[in-house]
PyMOL commands that place a pseudoatom at each C-alpha (Angstrom):
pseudoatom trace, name=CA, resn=UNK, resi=1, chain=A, elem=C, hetatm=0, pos=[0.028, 113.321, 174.253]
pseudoatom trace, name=CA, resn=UNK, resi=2, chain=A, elem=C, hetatm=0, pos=[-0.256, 109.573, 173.073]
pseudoatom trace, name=CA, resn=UNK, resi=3, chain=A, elem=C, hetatm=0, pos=[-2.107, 108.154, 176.172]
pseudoatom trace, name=CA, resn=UNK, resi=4, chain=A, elem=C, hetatm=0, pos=[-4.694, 110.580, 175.942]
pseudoatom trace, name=CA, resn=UNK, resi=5, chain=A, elem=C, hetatm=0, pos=[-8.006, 109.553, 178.151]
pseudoatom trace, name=CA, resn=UNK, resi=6, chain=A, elem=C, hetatm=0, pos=[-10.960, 108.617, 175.414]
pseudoatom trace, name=CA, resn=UNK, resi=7, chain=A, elem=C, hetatm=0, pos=[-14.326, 110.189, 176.244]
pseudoatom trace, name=CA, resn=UNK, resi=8, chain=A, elem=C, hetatm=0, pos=[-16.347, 107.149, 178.557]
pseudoatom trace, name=CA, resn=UNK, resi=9, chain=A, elem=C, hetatm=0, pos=[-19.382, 107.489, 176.623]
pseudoatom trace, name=CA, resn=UNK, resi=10, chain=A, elem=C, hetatm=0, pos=[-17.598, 107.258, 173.437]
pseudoatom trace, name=CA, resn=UNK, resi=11, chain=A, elem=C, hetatm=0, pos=[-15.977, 104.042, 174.348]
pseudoatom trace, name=CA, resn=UNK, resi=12, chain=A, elem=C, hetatm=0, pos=[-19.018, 102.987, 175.805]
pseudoatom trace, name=CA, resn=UNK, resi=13, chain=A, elem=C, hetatm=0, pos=[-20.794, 103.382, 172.307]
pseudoatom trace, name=CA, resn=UNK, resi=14, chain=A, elem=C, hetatm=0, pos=[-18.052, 101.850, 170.049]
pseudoatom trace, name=CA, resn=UNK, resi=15, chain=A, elem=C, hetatm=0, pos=[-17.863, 98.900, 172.595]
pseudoatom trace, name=CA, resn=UNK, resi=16, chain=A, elem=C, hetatm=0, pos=[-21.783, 98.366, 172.283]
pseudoatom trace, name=CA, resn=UNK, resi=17, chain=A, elem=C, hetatm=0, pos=[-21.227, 99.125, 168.485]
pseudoatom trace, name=CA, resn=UNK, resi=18, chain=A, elem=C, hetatm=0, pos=[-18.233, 95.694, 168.435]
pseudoatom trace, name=CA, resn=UNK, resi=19, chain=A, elem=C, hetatm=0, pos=[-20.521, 93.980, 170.697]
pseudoatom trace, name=CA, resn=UNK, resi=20, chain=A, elem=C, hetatm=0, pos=[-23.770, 94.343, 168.314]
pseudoatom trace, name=CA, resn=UNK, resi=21, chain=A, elem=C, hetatm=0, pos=[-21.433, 93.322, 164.996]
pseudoatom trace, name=CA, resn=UNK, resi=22, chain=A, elem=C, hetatm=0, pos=[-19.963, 90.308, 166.651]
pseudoatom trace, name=CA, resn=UNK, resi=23, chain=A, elem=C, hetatm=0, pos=[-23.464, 89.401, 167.486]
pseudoatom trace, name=CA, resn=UNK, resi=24, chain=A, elem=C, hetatm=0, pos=[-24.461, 89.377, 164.122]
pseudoatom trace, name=CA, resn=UNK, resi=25, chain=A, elem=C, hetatm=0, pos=[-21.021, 87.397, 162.890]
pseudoatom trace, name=CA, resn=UNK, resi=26, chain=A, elem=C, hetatm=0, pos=[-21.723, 84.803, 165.349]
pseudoatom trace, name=CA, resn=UNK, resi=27, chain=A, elem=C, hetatm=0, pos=[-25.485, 84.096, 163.957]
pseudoatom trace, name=CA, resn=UNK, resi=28, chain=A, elem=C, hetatm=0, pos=[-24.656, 84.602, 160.165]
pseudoatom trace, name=CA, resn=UNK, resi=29, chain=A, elem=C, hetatm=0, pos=[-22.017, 81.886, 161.027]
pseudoatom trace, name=CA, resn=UNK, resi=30, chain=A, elem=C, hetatm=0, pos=[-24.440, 79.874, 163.189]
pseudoatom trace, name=CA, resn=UNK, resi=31, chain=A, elem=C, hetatm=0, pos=[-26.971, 79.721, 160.061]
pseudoatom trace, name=CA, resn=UNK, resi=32, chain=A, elem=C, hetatm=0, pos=[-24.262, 79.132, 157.706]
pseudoatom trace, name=CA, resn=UNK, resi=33, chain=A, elem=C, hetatm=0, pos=[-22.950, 75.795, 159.556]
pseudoatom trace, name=CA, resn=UNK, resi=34, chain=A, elem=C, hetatm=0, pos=[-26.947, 74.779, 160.586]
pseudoatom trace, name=CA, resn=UNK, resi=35, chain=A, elem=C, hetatm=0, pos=[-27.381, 71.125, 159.243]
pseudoatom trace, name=CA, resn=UNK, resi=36, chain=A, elem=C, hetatm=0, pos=[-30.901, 71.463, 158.193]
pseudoatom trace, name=CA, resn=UNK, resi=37, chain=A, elem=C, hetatm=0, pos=[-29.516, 75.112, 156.219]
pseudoatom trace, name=CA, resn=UNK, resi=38, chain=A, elem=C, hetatm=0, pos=[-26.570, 72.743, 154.830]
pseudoatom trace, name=CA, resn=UNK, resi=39, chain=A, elem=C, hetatm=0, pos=[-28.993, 70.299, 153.682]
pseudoatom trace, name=CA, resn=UNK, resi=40, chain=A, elem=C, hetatm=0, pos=[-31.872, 72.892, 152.643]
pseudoatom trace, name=CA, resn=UNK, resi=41, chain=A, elem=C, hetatm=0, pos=[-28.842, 74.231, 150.129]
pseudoatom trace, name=CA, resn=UNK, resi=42, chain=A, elem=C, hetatm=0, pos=[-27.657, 70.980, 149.156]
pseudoatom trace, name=CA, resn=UNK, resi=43, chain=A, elem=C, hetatm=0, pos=[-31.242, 70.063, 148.033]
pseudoatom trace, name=CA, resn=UNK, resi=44, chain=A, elem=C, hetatm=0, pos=[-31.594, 72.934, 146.219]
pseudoatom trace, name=CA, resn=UNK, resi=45, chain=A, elem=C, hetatm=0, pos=[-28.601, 72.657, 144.489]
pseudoatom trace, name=CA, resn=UNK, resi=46, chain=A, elem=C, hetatm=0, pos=[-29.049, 69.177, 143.338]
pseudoatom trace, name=CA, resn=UNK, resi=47, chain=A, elem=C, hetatm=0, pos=[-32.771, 70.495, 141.982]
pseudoatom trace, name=CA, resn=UNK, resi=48, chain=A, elem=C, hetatm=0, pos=[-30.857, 73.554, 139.802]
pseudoatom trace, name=CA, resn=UNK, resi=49, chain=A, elem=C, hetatm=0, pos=[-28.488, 70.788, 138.673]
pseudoatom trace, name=CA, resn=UNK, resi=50, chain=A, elem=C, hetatm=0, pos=[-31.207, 68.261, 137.479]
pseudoatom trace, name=CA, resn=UNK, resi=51, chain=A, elem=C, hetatm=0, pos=[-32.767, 71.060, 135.807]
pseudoatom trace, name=CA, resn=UNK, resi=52, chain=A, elem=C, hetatm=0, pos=[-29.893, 71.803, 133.720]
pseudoatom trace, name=CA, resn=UNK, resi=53, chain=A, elem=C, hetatm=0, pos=[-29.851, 68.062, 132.992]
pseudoatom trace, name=CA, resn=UNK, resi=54, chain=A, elem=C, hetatm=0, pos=[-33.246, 68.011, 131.891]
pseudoatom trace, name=CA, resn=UNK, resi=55, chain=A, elem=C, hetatm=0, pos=[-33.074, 71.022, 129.828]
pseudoatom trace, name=CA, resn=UNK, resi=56, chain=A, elem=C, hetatm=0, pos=[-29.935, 69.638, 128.172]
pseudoatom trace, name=CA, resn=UNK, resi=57, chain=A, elem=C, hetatm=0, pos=[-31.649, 66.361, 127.331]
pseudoatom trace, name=CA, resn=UNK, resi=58, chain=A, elem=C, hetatm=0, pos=[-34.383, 69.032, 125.964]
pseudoatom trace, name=CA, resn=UNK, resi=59, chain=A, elem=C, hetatm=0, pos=[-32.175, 70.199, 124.055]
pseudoatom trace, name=CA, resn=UNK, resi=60, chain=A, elem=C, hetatm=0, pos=[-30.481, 67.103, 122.794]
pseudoatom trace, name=CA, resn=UNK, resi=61, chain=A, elem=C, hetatm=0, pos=[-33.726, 65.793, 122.351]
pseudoatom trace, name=CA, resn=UNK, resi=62, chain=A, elem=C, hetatm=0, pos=[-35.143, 68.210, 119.821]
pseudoatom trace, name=CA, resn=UNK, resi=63, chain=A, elem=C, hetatm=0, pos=[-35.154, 67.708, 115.993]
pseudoatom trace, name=CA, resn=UNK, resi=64, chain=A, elem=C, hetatm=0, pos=[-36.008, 71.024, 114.232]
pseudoatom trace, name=CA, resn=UNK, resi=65, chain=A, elem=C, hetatm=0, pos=[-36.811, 68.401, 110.936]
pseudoatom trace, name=CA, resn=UNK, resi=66, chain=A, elem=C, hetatm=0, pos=[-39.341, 66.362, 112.967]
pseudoatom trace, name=CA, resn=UNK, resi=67, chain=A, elem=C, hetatm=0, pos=[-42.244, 65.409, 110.538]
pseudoatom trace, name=CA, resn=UNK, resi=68, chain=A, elem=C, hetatm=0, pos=[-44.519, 64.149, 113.917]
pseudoatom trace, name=CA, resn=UNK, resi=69, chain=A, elem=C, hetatm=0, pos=[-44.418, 60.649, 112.728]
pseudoatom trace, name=CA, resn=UNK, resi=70, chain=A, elem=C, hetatm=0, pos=[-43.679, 57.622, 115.346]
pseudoatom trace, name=CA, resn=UNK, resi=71, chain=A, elem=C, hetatm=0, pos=[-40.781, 56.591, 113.208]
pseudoatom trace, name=CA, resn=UNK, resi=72, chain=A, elem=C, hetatm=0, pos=[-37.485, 54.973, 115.135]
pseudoatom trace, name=CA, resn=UNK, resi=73, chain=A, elem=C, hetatm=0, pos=[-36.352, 58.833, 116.553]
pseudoatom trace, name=CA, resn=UNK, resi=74, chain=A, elem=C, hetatm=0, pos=[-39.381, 59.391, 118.010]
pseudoatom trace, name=CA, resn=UNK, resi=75, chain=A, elem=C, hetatm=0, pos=[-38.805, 55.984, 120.317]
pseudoatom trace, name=CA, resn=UNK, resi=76, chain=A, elem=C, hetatm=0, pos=[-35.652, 56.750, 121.528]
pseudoatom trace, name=CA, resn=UNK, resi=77, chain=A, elem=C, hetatm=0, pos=[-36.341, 60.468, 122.211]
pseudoatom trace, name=CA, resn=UNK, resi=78, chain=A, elem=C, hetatm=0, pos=[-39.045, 58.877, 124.060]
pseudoatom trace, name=CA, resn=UNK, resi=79, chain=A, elem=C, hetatm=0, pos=[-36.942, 56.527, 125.898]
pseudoatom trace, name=CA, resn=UNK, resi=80, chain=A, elem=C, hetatm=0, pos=[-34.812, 59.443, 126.683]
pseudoatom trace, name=CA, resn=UNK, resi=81, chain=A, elem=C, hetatm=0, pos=[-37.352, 61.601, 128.305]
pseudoatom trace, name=CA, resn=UNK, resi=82, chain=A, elem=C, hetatm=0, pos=[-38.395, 58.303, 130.293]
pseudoatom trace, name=CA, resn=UNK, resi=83, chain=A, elem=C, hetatm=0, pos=[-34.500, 58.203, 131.517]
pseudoatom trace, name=CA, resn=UNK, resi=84, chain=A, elem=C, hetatm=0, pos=[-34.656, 61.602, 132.528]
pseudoatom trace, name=CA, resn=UNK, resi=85, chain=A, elem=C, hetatm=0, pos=[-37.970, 61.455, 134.226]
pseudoatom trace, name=CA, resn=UNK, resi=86, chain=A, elem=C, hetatm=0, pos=[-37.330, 58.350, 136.311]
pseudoatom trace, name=CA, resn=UNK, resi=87, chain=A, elem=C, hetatm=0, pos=[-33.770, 59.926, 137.189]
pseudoatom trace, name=CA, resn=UNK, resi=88, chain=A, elem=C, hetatm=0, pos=[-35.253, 63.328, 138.314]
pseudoatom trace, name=CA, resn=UNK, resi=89, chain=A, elem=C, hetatm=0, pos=[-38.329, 60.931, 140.445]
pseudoatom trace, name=CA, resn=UNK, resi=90, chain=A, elem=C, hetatm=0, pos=[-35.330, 58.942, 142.062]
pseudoatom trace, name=CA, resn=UNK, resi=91, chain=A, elem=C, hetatm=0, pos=[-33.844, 62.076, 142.736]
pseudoatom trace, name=CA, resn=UNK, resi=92, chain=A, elem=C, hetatm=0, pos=[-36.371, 63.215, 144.357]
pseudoatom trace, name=CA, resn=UNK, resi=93, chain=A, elem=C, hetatm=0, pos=[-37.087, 59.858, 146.394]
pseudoatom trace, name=CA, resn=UNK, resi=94, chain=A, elem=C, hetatm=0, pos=[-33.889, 60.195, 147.972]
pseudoatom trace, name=CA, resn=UNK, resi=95, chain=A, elem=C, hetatm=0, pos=[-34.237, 63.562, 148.956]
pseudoatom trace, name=CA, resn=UNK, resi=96, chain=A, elem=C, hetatm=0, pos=[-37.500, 63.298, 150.431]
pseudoatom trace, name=CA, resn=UNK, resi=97, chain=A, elem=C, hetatm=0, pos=[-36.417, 59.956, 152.278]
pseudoatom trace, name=CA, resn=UNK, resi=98, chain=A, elem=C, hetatm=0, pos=[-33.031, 61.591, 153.739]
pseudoatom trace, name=CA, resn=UNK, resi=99, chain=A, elem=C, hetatm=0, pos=[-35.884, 64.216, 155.045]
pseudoatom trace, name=CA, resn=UNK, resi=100, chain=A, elem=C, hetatm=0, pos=[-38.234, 62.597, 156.356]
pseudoatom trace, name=CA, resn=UNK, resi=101, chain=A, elem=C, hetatm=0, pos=[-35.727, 60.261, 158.355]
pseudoatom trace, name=CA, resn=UNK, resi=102, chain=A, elem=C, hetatm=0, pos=[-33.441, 63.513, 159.954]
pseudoatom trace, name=CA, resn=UNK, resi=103, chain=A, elem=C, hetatm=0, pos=[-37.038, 64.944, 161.546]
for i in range(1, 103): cmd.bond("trace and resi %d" % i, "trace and resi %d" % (i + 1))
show_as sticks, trace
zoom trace
């Protein structure tokens, strides 16, 4: 027989069981679409990414043959750095102003 009657306490317990996932759907979603959460990952993001940029300029930076004179490389590695440093500082200006203005 198809129609057969389920056991009440059984469908008691798998109807608490849908009710205690959904739950749990409905505040992973609710976190996930949170502005400050949107933002908090968005910030973080744009740190890991200016990171990479600063470790590329690093990288780009470097001269295995550098003697430690002040010769003409050493200025514009040094300009360089200065580019990435007052890019990561505006960076973080913006941030902290978009911040401070959403509380």
């Amino acid at each position: 027989m198809a129609d057969r009657a389920r056991d009440p306490e059984a469908l008691e317990r798998e109807i608490e069981r849908t009710r205690l996932e959904l739950a749990r759907t409905i505040d992973e979603l609710a976190d996930r679409v949170n502005p400050r959460n949107v933002a908090h990952r968005g910030a973080e993001r744009l740190k890991e990414e200016a990171a990479q940029v600063v470790r590329a300029a690093r990288s780009i930076v470097q001269d295995d043959g550098d003697d430690g004179e002040g010769g003409p490389g050493q200025l514009d590695k040094r300009l360089l750095l200065a580019g990435v440093g007052a890019a990561v500082t505006v960076t973080a200006l913006v941030l902290w102003r978009r911040r401070r203005r959403r509380r």
